[in-house]
C-alpha positions as CSV (number, residue, x, y, z in Angstrom):
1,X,92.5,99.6,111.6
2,X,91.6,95.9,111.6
3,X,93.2,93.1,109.3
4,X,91.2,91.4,106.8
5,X,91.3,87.8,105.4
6,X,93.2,87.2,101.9
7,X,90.9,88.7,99.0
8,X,91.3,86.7,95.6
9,X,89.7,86.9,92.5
10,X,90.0,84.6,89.6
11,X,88.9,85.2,85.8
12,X,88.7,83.3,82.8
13,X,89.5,84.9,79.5
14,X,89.6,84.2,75.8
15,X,92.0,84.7,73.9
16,X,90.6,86.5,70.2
17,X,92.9,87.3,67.1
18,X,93.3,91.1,68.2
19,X,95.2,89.8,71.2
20,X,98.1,88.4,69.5
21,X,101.5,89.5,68.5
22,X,103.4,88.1,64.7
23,X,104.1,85.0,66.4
24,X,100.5,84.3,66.8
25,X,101.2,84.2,70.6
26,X,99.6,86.8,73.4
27,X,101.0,90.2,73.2
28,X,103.3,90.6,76.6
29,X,101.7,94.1,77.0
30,X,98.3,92.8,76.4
31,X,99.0,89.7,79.3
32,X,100.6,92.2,81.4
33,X,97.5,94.6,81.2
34,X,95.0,91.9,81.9
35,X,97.4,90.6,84.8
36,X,97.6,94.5,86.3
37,X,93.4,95.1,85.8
38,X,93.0,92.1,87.9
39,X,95.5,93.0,90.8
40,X,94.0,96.6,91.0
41,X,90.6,95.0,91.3
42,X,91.8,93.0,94.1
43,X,93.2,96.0,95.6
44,X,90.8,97.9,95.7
45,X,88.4,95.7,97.1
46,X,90.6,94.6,100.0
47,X,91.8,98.6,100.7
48,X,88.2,100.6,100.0
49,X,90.2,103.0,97.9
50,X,91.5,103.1,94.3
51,X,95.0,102.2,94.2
52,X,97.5,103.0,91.6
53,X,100.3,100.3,90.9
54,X,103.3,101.4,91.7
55,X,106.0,98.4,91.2
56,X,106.5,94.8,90.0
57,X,108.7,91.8,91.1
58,X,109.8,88.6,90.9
59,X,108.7,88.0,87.2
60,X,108.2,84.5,85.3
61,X,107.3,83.7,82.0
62,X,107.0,79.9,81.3
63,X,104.9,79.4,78.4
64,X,103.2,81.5,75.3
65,X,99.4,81.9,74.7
66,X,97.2,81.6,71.3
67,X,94.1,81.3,70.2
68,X,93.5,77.2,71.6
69,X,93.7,78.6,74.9
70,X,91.7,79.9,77.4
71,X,93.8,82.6,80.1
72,X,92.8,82.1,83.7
73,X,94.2,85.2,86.1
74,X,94.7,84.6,89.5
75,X,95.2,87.7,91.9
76,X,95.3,87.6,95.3
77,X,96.8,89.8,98.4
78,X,99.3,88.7,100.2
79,X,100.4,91.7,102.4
80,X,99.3,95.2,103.3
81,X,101.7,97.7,104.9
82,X,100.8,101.7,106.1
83,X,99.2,102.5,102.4
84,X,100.7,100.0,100.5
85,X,99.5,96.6,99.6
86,X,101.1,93.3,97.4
87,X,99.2,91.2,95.5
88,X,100.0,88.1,93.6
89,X,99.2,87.2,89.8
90,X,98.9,84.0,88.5
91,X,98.4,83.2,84.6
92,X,97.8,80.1,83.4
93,X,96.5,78.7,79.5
94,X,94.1,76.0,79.9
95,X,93.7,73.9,76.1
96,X,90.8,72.9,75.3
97,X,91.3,69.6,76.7
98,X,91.7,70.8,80.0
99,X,95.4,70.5,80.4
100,X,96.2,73.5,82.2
101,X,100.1,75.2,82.2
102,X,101.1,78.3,84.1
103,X,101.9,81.1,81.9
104,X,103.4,83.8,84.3
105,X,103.3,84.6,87.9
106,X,104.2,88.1,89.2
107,X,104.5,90.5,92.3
108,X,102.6,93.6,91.5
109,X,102.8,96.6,94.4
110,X,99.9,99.1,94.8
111,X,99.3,102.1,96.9
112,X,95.1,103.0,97.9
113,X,94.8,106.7,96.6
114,X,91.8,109.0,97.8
115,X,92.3,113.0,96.7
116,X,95.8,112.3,95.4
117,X,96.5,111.2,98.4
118,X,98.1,107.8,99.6
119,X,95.4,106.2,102.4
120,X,95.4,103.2,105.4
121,X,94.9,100.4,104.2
122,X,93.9,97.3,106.5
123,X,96.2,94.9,107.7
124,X,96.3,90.8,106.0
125,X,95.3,88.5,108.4
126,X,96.3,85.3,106.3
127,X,95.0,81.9,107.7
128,X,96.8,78.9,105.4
129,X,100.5,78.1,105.7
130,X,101.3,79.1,101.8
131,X,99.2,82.7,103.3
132,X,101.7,82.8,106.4
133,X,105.1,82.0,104.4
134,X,103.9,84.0,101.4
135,X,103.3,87.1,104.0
136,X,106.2,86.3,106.1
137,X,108.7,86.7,103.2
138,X,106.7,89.7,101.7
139,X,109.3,92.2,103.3
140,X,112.1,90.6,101.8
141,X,110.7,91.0,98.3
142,X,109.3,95.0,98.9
143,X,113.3,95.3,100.2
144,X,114.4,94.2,96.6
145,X,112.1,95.7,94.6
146,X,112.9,99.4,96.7
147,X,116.7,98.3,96.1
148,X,116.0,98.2,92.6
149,X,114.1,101.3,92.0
150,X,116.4,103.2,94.2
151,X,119.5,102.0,91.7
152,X,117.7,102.6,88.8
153,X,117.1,106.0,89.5
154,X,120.3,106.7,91.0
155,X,122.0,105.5,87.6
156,X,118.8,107.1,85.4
157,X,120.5,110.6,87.0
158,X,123.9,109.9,87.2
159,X,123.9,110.1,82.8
């Protein structure tokens, strides 16, 4: 199967009322939602095939969002294994003078499904240095986030 170049997507959202939590502040599930729609766009488009998310990683918060701001996703591959693929989020809050702060950044892992079944995906063919270090050290951060799974479930059982 041949490689394809990075796909990315960016969106710009505001940020209503219904969206915020007591603190008048984004609701974590409602950022985390809008963060994982945008990822499984970008992997489907880069694999052919709906794809389920499967795992998260590396996860940073650095600042809250309201009502002044504006939320700007940014999701794009940066590896694809067999069936799996990993794609990068990026949130930032823009104010309304421009000034624009990142918000949280995060590792989301997705498999391409076709009749419940997990499917070939193509390969990244990244062309930019950040493209070749960000795929170069993908393995090591799919090796931690299997660690991690692996001891969850073994001490989920061992209760």
């Amino acid at each position: 199967m041949k490689g394809k170049k990075p796909f990315e997507l960016t969106d710009h959202i505001l940020i209503s009322p219904s969206d915020l939590n007591s603190d008048w502040s984004m609701h974590g599930g409602r950022l985390f939602y809008l963060m994982d729609l945008k990822a499984a766009i970008v992997a489907r488009n880069h694999s052919g095939y709906i794809s389920h998310t499967v795992a998260g990683s590396s996860f940073k918060y650095f600042n809250p969002v309201n009502t002044d701001h504006e939320l700007i996703v940014h999701a794009k591959i940066t590896r694809a294994w067999n069936t799996s693929m990993e794609i990068r989020v990026q949130a930032f809050r823009k104010a309304l003078d421009g000034m624009r702060e990142p918000v949280m950044t995060i590792y989301l892992y997705f498999v391409a499904i076709e009749d419940g079944k997990p499917q070939q995906v193509p390969q990244v063919l990244p062309k930019t240095e950040l493209e070749k270090t960000e795929y170069a050290l993908a393995d090591q951060r799919r090796e931690k986030i299997k660690e991690f799974i692996e001891k969850y479930i073994e001490s989920s059982y061992a209760q």
